[in-house]
Each structure stands twice: as C-alpha cells, then as structure tokens.
C-alpha positions as CSV (number, residue, x, y, z in Angstrom):
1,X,0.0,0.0,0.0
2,X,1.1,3.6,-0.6
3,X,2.5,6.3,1.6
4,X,0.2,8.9,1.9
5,X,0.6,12.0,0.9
6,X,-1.3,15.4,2.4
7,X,-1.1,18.6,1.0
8,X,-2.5,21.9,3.2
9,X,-4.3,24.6,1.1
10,X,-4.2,27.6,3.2
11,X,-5.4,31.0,2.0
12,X,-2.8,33.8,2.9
13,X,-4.4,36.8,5.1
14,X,-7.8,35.2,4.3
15,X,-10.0,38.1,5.9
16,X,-8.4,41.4,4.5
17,X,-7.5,39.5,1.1
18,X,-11.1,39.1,0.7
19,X,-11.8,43.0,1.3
20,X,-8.8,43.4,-0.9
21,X,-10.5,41.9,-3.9
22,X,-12.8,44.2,-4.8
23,X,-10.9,46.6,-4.1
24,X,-8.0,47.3,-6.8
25,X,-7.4,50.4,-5.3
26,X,-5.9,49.0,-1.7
27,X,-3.5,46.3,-3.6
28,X,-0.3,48.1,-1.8
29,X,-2.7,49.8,0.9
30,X,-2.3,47.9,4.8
31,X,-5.8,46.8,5.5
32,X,-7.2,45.1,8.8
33,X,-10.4,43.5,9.6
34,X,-12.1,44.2,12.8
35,X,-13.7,41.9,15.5
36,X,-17.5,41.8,16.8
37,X,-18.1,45.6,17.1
38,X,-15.5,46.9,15.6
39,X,-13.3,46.1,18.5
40,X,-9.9,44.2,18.0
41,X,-8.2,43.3,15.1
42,X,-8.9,40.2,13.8
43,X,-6.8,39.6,10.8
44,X,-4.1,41.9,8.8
45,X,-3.0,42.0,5.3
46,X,1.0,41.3,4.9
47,X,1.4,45.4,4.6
48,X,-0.5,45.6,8.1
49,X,1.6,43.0,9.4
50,X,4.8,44.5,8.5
51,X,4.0,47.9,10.3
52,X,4.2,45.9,12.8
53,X,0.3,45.9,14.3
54,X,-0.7,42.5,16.5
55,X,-3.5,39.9,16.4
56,X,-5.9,41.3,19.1
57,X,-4.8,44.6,19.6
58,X,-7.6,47.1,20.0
59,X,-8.7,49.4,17.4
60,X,-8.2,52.5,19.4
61,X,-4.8,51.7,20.1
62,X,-3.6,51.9,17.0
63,X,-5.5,55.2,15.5
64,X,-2.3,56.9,15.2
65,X,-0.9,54.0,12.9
66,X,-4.2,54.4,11.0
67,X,-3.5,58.1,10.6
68,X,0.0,58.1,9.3
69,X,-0.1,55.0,7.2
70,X,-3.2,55.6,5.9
71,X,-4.7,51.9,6.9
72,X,-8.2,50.8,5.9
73,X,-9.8,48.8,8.2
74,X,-13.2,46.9,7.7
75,X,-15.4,45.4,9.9
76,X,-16.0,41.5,9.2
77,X,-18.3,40.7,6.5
78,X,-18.6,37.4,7.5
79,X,-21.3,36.9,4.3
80,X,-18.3,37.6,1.8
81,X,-15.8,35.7,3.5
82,X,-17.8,32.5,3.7
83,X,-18.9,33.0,0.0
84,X,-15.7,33.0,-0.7
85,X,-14.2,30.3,0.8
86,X,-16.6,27.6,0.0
87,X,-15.2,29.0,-4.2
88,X,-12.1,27.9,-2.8
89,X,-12.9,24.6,-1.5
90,X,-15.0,23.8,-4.8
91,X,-12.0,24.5,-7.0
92,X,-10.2,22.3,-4.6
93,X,-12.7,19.1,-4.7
94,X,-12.5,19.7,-8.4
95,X,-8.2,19.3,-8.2
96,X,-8.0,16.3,-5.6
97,X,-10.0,13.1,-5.1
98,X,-10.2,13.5,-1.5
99,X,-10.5,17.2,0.5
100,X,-11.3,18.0,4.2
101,X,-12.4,21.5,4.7
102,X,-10.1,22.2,8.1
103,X,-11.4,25.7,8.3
104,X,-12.8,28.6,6.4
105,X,-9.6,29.5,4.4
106,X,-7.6,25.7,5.5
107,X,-8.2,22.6,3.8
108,X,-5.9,19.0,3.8
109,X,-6.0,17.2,0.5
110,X,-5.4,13.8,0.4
111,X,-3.0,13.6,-2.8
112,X,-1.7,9.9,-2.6
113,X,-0.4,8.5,-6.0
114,X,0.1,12.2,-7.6
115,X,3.5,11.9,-7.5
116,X,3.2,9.1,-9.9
117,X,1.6,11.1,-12.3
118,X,3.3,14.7,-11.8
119,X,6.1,16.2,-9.6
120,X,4.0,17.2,-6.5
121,X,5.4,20.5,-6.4
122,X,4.3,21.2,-9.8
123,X,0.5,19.7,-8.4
124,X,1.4,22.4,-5.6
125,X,2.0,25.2,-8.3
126,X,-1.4,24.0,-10.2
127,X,-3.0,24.4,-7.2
128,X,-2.2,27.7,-6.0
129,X,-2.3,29.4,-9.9
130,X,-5.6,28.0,-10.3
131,X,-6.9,29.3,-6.9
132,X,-5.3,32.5,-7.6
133,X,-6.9,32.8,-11.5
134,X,-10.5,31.5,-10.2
135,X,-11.2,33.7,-7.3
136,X,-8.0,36.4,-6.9
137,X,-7.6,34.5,-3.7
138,X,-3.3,33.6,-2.9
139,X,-3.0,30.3,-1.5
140,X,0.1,28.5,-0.1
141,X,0.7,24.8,-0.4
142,X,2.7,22.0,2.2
143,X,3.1,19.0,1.2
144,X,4.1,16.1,3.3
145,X,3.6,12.4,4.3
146,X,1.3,13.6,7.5
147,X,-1.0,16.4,8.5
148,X,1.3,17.9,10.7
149,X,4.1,17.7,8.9
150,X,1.8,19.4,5.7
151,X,0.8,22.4,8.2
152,X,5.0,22.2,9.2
153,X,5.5,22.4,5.0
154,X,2.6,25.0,4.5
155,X,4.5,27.6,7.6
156,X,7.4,27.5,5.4
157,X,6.0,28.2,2.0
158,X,4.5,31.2,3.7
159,X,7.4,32.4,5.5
160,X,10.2,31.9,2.5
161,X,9.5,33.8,-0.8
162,X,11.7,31.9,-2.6
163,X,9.5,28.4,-2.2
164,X,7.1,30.3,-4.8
165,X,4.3,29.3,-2.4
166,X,4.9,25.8,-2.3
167,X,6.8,23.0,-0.4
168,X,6.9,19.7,-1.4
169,X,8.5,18.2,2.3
170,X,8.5,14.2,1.5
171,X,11.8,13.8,1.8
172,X,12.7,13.1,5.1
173,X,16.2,15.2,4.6
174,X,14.3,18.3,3.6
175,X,11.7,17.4,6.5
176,X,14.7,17.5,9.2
177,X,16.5,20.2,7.8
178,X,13.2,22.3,8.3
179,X,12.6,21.1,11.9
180,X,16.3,22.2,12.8
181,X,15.4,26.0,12.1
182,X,11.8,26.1,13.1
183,X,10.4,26.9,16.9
184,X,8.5,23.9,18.8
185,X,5.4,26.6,19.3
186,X,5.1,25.8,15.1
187,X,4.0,22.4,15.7
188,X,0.1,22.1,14.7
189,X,-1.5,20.9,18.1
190,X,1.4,22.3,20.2
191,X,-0.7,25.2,22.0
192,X,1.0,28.3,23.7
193,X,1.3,26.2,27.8
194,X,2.5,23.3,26.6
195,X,5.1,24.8,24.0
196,X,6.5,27.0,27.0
197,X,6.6,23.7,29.2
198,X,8.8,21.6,26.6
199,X,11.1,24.4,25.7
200,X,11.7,24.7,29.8
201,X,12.5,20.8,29.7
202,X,14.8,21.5,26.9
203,X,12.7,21.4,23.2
204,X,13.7,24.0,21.6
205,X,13.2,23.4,18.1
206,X,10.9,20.9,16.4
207,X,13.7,18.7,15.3
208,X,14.3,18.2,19.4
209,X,10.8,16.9,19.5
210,X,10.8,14.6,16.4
211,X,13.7,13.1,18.0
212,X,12.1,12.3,21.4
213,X,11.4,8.0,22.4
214,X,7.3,8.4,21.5
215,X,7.0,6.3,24.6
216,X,8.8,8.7,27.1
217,X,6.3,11.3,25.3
218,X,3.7,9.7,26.3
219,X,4.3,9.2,29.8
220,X,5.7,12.9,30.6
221,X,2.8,14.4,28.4
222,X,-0.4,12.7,26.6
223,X,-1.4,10.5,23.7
224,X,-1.9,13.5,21.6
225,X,1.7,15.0,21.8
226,X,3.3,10.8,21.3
227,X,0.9,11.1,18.1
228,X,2.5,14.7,17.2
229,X,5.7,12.8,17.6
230,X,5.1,10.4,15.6
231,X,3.7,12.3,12.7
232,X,6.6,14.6,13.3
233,X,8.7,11.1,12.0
234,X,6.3,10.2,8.7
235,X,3.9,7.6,10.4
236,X,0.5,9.1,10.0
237,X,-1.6,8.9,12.7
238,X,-4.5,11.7,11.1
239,X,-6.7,10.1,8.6
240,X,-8.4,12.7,5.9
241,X,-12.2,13.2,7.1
242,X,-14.3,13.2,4.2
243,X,-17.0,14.3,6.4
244,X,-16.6,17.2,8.8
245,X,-17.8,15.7,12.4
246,X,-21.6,16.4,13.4
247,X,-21.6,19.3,16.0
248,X,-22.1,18.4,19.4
249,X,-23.3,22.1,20.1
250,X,-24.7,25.3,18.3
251,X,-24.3,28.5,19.9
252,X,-25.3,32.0,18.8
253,X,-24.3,35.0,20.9
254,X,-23.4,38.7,20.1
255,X,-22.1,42.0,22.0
256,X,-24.6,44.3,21.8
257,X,-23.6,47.8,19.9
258,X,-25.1,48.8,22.8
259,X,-26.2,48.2,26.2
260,X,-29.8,46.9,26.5
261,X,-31.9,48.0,29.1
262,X,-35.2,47.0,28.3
263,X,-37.7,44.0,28.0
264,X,-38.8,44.3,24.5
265,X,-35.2,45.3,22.7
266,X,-33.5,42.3,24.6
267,X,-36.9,39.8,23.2
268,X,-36.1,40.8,19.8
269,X,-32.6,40.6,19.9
270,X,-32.8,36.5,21.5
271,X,-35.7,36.1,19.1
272,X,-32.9,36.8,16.3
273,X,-30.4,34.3,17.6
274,X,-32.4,31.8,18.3
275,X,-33.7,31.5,15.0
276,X,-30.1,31.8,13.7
277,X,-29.4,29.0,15.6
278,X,-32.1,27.0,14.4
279,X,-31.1,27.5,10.7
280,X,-27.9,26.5,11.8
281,X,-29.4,23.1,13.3
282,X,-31.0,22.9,10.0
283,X,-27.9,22.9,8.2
284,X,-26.3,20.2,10.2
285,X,-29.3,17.8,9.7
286,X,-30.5,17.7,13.4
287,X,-32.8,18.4,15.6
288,X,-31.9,19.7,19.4
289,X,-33.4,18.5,22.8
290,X,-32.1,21.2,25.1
291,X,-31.6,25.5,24.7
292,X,-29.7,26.8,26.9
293,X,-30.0,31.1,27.3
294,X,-28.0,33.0,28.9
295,X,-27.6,37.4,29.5
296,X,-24.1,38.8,30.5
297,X,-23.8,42.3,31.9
298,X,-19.8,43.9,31.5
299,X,-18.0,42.4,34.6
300,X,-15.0,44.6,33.4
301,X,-16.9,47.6,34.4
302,X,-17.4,47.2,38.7
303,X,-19.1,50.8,39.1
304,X,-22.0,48.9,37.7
305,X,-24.4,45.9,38.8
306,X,-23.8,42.6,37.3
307,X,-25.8,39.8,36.6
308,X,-24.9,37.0,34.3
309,X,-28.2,34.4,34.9
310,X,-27.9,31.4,32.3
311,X,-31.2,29.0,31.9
312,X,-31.7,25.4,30.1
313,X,-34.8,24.1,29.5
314,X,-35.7,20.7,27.5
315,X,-38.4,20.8,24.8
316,X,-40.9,17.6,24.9
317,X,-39.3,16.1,21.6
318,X,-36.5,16.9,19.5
319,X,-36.7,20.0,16.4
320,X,-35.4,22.2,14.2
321,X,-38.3,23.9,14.0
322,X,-37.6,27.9,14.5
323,X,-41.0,28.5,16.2
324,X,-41.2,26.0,18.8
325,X,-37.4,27.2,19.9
326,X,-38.0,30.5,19.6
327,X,-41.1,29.8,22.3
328,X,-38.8,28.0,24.6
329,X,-36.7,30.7,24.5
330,X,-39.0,33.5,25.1
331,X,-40.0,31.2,28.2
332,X,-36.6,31.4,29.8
333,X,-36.3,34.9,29.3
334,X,-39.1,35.8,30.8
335,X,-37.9,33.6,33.7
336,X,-34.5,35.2,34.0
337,X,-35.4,39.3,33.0
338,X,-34.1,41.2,35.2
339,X,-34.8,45.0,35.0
340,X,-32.1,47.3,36.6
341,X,-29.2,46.1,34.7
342,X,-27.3,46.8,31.5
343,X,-26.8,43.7,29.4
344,X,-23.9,43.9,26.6
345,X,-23.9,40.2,25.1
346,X,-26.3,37.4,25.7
347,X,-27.1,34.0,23.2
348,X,-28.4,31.0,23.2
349,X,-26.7,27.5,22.9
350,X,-28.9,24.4,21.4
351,X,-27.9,20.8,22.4
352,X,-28.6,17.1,22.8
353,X,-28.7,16.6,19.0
354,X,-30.5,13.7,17.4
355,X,-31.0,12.7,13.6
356,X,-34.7,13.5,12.8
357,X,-37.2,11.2,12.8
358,X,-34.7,8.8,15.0
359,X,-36.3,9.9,18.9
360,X,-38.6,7.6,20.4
361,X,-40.8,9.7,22.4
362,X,-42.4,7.9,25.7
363,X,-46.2,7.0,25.7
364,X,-46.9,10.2,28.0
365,X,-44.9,13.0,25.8
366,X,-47.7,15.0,24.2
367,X,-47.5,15.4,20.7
368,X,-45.3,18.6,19.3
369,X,-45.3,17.9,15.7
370,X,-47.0,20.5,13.6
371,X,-48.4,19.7,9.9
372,X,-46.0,20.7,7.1
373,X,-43.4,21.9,9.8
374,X,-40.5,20.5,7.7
375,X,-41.6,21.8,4.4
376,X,-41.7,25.8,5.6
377,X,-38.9,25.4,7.1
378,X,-37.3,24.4,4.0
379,X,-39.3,27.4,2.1
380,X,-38.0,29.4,5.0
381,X,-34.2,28.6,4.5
382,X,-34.5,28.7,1.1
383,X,-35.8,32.2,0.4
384,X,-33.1,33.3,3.1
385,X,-30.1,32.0,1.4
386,X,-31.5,33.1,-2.1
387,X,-30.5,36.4,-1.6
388,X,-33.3,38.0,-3.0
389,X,-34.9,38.7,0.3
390,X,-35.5,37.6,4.5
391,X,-38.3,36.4,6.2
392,X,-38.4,36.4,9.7
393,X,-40.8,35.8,12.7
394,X,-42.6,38.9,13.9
395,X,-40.8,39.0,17.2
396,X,-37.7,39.3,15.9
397,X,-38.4,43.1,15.2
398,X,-37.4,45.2,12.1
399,X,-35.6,48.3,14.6
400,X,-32.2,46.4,15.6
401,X,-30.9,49.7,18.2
402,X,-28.9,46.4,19.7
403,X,-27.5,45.5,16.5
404,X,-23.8,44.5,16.1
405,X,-21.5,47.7,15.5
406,X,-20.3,47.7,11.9
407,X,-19.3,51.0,10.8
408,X,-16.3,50.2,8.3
409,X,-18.6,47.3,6.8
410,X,-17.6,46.2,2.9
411,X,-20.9,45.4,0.6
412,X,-22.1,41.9,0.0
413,X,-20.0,41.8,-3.3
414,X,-21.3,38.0,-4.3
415,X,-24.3,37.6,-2.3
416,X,-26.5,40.6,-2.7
417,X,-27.6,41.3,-6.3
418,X,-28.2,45.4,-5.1
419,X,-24.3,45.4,-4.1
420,X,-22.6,43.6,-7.1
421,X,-19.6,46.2,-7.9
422,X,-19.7,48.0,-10.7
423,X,-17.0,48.6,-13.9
424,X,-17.1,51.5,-15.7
C-alpha cells in the first residue's frame, strides 16, 4: 500500500485578502479586519503586518498607525468571507479526489499516488495558480507524508519567498532540515502552555521533539503529543475526514452595539439568535433536545451591577423547527429578566442533537409535531439563502438599536444582487 501524501491549502491573510479583492485600489494599501463591534483586530494583510500591528490589539490603540499610514480597516463581513471560501474549497474538490475542509480558508487534500503522475510540487503550483486565477484568492501549499508535517511544510512556504508558495516536504532530509530552524510553538497541536513547558524541559526546536522516544512522550505528556511525535517522524496517525464531524453544540451569541436595558429590545434581539441557531441546526441535519440562554452584563466595568443568569430548559421532543425554539426561548427569558441592569452580550446554545425522525418519544410525551413543519422550514431557508430577500418571525423586530457595531462594513460583493460592484 502507498504512503500517503497530504497537502494543506491555506489562504494567505484570508480576511483582509477578501476585502482586498474588490478593491483594486488597496492592492499596496495595509488593511485590517475588525472583531464583533469593531473592537480588535482580527486579521491583517502582509502590509499591516509589516508595520508591525498585532492579532488582538484594539482598534483604538492603534489610530495613530491608521492616521500616518493611511490603513483601511473593515469590519468582518462574514457573508463575503464565507462565500468566498466555499469558491475555494469547490475548485479544490474539483483538483484532488479526497478534500477536508479544516477551516474557512484551510483545507488538507489527500494527494496519494500524484506523485506518480506529476512532480508534487508542480501539483502544488497547479493548485495555487488555479486558486489564484479563479477567485483572486493567494493560496500556499505544504506538502508532506502527514498532516502535521503538511501544516510544518505549508508555515514555510508562507514564511520563505523563494519556495514560490509551495513546499513539497516528503523527503525526510528536507523534513529534518526544516525542523532544525523552526520553533516547537510551530508544531500544529502544540498550543501556547504546553510549547512553553517543553522548551523549559529542553525542546527548543521541532527537530528536538521529532527526535524524542514516543513512549517517554507519552508518559511525561499525553497520547496527543506521542501522536504529534510520531507524525513529526512520517507515520500518520491523522486520517483525511471526508465528512466534517456532526456538532455536538450550536451557539449563537453577540455584543450588543449597545447596552440593553429593556424587556422588548433584549426579546427581539434573543428572538434573532435563536432563530439563527435553528437555521444553523437545519444545516447540520438535526434536531436539538435542550436550549440553553444566557444574558451577560460587562463584569469589566465594577461601578456597575452585574448579573450574568444562564437557563436550560428541555423541549418535549427533539426540532429544528424555528417557532417552537423560539417559544422556549421566550420562556426562559421571561424567567430570567431582570430589569435594573445593563446587558452587553447574551445568546443562546442548542444541544442534545438527534437525527430527525430517529427519537422515540415515551407513551406520556404529548404530541409537538405541527403539519407541514418540515416543508416551511425548507421554504423558510431557502428564500433566506436566495439572496433576494428575508423572512423572519414577527418578534424578531425590524428596529435592531442592539445590532452588532459595523461602521467600516464592505458590501455583499457575491451575495446581494443590489451590491454587485460595478466597472465602468
């Protein structure tokens, strides 16, 4: 049987090269895409990054970089970006037999047997100018005999011009050569605690790892990092999933733009997640048992009040049907309203997923199921995603005061027909 062979797809600056598209005008302009209410920065384009401006850091702490290098920033269009990336990951399922989509702008391919058709760095090079030439999107690609060593490859074809985007790191001389100059806080799974615990007990780069007894690993740390080893060394322990895993949780929260204070703005504004979270549901096949709700106040600010009450109640039988979650919901709010109090996030988490038509209900559960449920759901979903227009329950209100702060926000370039960009 043959080797495997992965190669990571990873889209460089995925966030700001998206606003960048549209936008011919910023190609040499430093852009930067905003958190949740225009807050932090969330992702920078390589001009951003080279004036030196962090992950995280807070808008307002970096006006006077704004100023003086004339940076754009954007709030996140989140609309745009997915559009986007699922362009991405259809060119990429039309390129390899076998893709799993990692993350919005990540996915590993599973490339075994290429190499007998093609040098895999000239698959690499296909992959990236076909990417690029389809969607304007720049992609880097690793290539190795395991996942982690594909994300190791991928690091390097971002961080050295001269691999042309690529990295083909099959050979295990090129593979150890690599590890000898890169940092063990590089290693995919190797988070932030545990990087600063094995460079304290000696790891300092990755090469120092790959060279560890996987057994002594295991004992000192876990499973996972004797795994990492051992990927680290060519034997993959990371199959390709075909089939992203079923959620065991759907959550959908927001920061207020700003503070609610009454009954009816806080109703609308659960009303809205809720049914968000339902579509969601929908999406994933399944129908949820418990909703959890929950209101936040800022504990950051002490000069004021707090109250953070979270409630979980358990519907009768399973659904995805927006209207009978949205009820439950509006139950535990009213149980849980407090007034006297200014609330700046809240949300509300469904759970205890089943497949539908799968629960057995008990001979006392009354009877939930509504006629034709299923069907306007789907008529529901699919006048939302047309594009063309929203429906919405009645309680979710047409006045969002509460809605999420998006001043610097970019139109809906490929989902809105209104905000299509224009050539002249």
């Amino acid at each position: 049987m043959a080797a495997n062979t992965f190669a990571l797809v990873d889209c460089n600056n995925f966030y700001a090269s998206c606003e960048k598209l549209f936008r011919p005008d910023l190609k040499d302009t430093p852009v930067v895409v905003l958190s949740n209410n225009d807050g932090c920065v969330v992702a920078r384009s390589r001009e951003a990054k080279a004036l030196g401006i962090k992950m995280g850091v807070p808008l307002f702490q970096i006006q006077h970089l704004i100023r003086r290098h004339g940076i754009v920033a954007f709030s996140s269009n989140y609309a745009l970006y997915a559009d986007l990336s699922s362009r991405v990951m259809n060119i990429l399922e039309e390129l390899a037999p076998r893709v799993e989509v990692y993350s919005i702008d990540e996915a590993f391919l599973d490339i075994t047997g290429v190499a007998n058709a093609m040098a895999l760095e000239d698959f690499g090079l296909q992959v990236r100018s076909t990417v690029q030439q389809w969607t304007g999107i720049t992609v880097c690609v690793g290539i190795a005999p395991t996942k982690t060593l594909a994300k190791l490859a991928n690091h390097a074809a971002k961080q050295y011009p001269a691999t042309g985007g690529v990295v083909d790191l099959t050979a295990t001389e090129r593979q150890r050569r690599l590890m000898s100059i890169m940092p063990i806080d590089e290693v995919w799974g190797i988070g932030r605690r545990l990087s600063k615990r094995l460079q304290a007990e000696g790891f300092k780069s990755v090469l120092d790892l790959a060279n560890a007894d996987p057994k002594q690993i295991r004992r000192h740390y876990s499973v996972v990092v004797e795994r990492t080893v051992r990927e680290l060394n060519g034997e993959s322990c990371l199959e390709l999933e075909d089939v992203a895993p079923t959620k065991k949780q759907i959550v959908c929260s927001r920061s207020f733009g700003q503070r609610i204070t009454d009954y009816q703005s806080m109703r609308a504004a659960i009303c809205q997640y809720t049914s968000r979270a339902a579509e969601k549901l929908r999406g994933e096949k399944r129908c949820a048992k418990m909703i959890t709700l929950f209101l936040r106040t800022n504990r950051f600010n002490p000069d004021e009040p707090q109250y953070m009450p979270s409630l979980t109640a358990e519907l009768p039988t399973p659904t995805d049907d927006t209207r009978d979650l949205v009820a439950t919901a509006m139950r535990l709010l009213k149980t849980c309203w407090r007034d006297g109090y200014r609330y700046m996030k809240a949300g509300v988490m469904l759970s205890d997923f089943y497949e539908p038509g799968v629960y057995q209900p008990s001979l006392f559960d009354a009877s939930t199921i509504r006629p034709n449920a299923k069907a306007l759901m789907a008529v529901l979903d699919r006048i939302n995603h047309s594009g063309k227009g929203q429906v919405f329950l009645a309680s979710q209100g047409s006045q969002k005061t509460w809605a999420m702060k998006r001043e610097h926000l970019s139109p809906a370039y490929t989902t809105r027909w209104a905000e299509l960009p224009l050539v002249k």
